[in-house]
C-alpha positions in Angstrom: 19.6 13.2 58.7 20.5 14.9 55.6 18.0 16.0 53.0 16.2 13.8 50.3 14.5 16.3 49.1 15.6 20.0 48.1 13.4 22.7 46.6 15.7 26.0 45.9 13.7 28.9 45.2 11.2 27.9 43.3 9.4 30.7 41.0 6.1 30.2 39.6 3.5 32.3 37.6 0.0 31.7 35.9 -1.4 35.0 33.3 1.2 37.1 35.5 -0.3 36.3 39.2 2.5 34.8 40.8 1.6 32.0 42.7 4.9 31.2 44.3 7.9 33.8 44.9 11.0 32.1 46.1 10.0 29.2 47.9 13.1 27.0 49.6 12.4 24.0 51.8 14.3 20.8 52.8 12.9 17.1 53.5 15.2 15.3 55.3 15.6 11.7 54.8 13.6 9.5 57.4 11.6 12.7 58.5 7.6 13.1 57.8 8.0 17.0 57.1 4.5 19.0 56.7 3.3 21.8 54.7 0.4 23.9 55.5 -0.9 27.4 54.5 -4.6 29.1 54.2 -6.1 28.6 50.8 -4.5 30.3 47.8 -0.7 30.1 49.5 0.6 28.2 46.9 0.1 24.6 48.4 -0.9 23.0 45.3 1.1 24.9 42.8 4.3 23.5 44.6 3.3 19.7 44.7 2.6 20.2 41.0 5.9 21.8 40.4 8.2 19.2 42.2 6.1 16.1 41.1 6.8 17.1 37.4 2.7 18.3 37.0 3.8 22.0 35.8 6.5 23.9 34.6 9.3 26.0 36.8 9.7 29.4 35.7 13.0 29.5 38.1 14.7 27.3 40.7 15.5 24.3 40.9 14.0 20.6 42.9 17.0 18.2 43.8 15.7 14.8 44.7 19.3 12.8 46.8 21.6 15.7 45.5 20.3 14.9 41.6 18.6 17.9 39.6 15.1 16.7 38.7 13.6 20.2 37.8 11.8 20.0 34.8 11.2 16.0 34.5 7.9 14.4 33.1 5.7 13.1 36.1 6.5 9.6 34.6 10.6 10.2 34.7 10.0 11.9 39.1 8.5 9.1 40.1 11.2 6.8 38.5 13.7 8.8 40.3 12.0 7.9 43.4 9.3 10.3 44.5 5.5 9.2 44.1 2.5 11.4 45.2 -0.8 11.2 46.0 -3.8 14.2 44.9 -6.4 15.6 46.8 -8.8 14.0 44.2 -8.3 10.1 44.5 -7.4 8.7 41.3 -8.2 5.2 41.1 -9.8 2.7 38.6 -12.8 2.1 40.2 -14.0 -0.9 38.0 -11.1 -2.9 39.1 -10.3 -4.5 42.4 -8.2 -2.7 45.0 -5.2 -5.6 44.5 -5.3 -4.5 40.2 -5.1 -1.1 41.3 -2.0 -1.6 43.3 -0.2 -3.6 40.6 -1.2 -1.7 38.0 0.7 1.8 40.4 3.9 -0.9 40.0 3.5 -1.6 36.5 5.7 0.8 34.7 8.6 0.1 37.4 8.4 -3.2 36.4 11.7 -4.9 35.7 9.8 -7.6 33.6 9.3 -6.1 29.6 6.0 -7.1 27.6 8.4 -9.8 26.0 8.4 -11.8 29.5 4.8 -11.6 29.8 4.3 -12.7 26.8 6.4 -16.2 27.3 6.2 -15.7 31.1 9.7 -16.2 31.3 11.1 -17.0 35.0 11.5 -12.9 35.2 8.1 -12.1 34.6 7.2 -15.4 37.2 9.6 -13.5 39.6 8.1 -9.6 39.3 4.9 -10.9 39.6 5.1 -12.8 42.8 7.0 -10.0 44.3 4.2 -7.5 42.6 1.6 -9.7 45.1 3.8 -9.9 47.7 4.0 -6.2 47.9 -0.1 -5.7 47.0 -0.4 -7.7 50.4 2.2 -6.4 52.7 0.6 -2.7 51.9 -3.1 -3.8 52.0 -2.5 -5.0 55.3 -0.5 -2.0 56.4 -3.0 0.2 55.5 -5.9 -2.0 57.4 -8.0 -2.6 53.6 -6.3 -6.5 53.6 -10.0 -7.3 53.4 -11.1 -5.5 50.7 -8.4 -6.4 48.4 -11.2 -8.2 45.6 -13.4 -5.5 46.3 -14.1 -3.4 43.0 -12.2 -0.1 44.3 -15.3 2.1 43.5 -17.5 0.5 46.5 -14.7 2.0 49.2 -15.8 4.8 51.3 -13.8 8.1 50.5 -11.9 7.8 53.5 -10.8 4.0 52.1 -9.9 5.1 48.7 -7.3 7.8 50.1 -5.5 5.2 52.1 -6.0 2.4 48.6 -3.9 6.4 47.0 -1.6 5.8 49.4 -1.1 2.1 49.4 -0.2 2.5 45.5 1.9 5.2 45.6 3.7 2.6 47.7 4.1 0.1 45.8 7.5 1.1 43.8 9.2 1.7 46.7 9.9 5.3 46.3 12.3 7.3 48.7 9.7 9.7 49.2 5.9 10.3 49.0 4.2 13.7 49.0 1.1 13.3 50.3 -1.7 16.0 48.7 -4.3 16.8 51.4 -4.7 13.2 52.8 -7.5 13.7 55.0 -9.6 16.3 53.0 -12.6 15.5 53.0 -12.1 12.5 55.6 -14.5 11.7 58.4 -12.9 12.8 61.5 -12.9 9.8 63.5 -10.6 8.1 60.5 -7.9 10.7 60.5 -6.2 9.3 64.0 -5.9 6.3 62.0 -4.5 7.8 59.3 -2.1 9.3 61.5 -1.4 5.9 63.5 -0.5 4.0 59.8 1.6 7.1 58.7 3.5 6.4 61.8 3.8 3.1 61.5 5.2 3.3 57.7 7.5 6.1 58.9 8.9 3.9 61.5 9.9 1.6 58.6 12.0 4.3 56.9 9.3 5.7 54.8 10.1 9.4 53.9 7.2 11.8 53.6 5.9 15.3 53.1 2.5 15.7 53.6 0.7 19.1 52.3 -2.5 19.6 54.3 -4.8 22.7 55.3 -5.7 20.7 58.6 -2.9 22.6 61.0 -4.1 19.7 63.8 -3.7 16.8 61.8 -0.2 18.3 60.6 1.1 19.7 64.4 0.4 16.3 65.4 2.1 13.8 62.8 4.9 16.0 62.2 8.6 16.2 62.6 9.1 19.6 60.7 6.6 21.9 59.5 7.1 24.4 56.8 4.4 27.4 56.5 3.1 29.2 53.3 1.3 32.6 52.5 0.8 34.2 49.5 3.5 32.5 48.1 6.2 32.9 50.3 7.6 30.7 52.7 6.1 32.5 56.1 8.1 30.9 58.4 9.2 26.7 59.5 9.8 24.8 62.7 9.1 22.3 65.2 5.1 22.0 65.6 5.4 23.4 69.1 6.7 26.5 67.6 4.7 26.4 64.8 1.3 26.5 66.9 3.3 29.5 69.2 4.1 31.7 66.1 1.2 34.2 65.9 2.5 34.7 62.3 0.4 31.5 61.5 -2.5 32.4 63.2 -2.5 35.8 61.5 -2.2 33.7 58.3 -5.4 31.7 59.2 -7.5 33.6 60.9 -6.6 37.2 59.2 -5.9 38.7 62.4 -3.7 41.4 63.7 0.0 40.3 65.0 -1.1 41.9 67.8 -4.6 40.3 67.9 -3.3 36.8 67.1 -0.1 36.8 70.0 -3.5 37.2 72.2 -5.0 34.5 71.0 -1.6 32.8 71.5 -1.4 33.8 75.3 -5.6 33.0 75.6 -6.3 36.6 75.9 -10.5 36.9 74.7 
């Protein structure tokens, strides 16, 4: 697999803190690649930076060997990577399907013109617009809620109704922006059961979650972050045998957290 997605040393700073010093990490194509860190590593300030949502102050995000550093959110996800945020974002006075096809509306290949004569194109994007609305709903097990205003969803529903329309445009990659905060515990294996499933399908994704279960456990790659700086990546069996992370986590000592490691009280 070669990598989709390619963040090279990325530099950011807010009133002189530095939030980010450096950071470099590959998504391969085909991979679901995770990205944890304890609060205040820097998470969120680099989903914002490669999804177009802030300014680089240095380095660069390549999305299929093309320089998209510095795009509007708008022109990243035309170039093929959607997100989701850890707030869910959704009209909630509209139904779930209007939700959806209002994610696919801007990628559209029918212009106001053909919706305003309905012109064969428009009858075309449409029908493939519901098509899609369907395939996903039922994908992401909310088939049944698809009239439902989105508002009356449980938390845990509206995440997955993120995900489904972030899906909609087809994008070589989703970043996912902690999926299951906030999400009762008994959903999550589902969640992790339909990531699988749209994987399987080709789906590309990194998913940046605190939850260092949910992420060991999805996984291909995982990358970790402190203060910052990329702390160290690997497979999730090395990943949960690096007392590094733990020391990260817990605030131990290296010392205290290889104990831990070895089940040492």
């Amino acid at each position: 697999m070669t990598a989709l997605l390619e963040i090279r040393a990325l530099h950011k700073s807010f009133a002189g803190v530095r939030a980010l010093s450096g950071v470099s990490l590959a998504v391969k194509a085909g991979s679901i690649t995770g990205l944890i860190g304890p609060n205040g590593s820097g998470k969120s300030t680099l989903v914002d930076l490669i999804s177009g949502f802030q300014s680089v102050d240095g380095g660069n995000v390549l999305l299929a060997g093309v320089d998209i550093t510095g795009r509007s959110p708008q022109k990243v996800a035309r170039a093929g990577l959607k997100r989701t945020f850890q707030t869910v974002r959704l009209y909630e006075h509209l139904s779930l399907s209007d939700n959806l096809l209002i994610a696919a509306q801007q990628f559209d290949p029918a212009s106001w013109v053909d919706e305003l004569f309905r012109t064969s194109r428009y009858a075309r994007a449409a029908a493939e617009g519901e098509a899609r609305c369907h395939q996903l709903l039922e994908r992401v097990g909310l088939s049944r809620y698809a009239r439902l205003e989105a508002g009356l969803l449980s938390y845990g529903e509206k995440k997955l109704a993120a995900l489904a329309a972030a899906l909609m445009s087809r994008p070589r990659i989703v970043v996912l922006d902690e999926p299951v905060a906030g999400v009762n515990p008994t959903r999550i294996g589902a969640v992790v059961d339909i990531l699988r499933r749209l994987h399987q399908e080709g789906q590309t994704f990194l998913v940046i979650e605190h939850n260092v279960e949910f992420i060991t456990r999805l996984c291909d790659f995982v990358v970790v972050l402190d203060q910052g700086r990329k702390l160290t990546e690997g497979t999730p069996a090395e990943i949960k045998r690096d007392s590094r992370v733990l020391e990260a986590y817990l605030g131990l000592s290296a010392e205290m957290a290889a104990a831990r490691m070895e089940g040492a009280p």
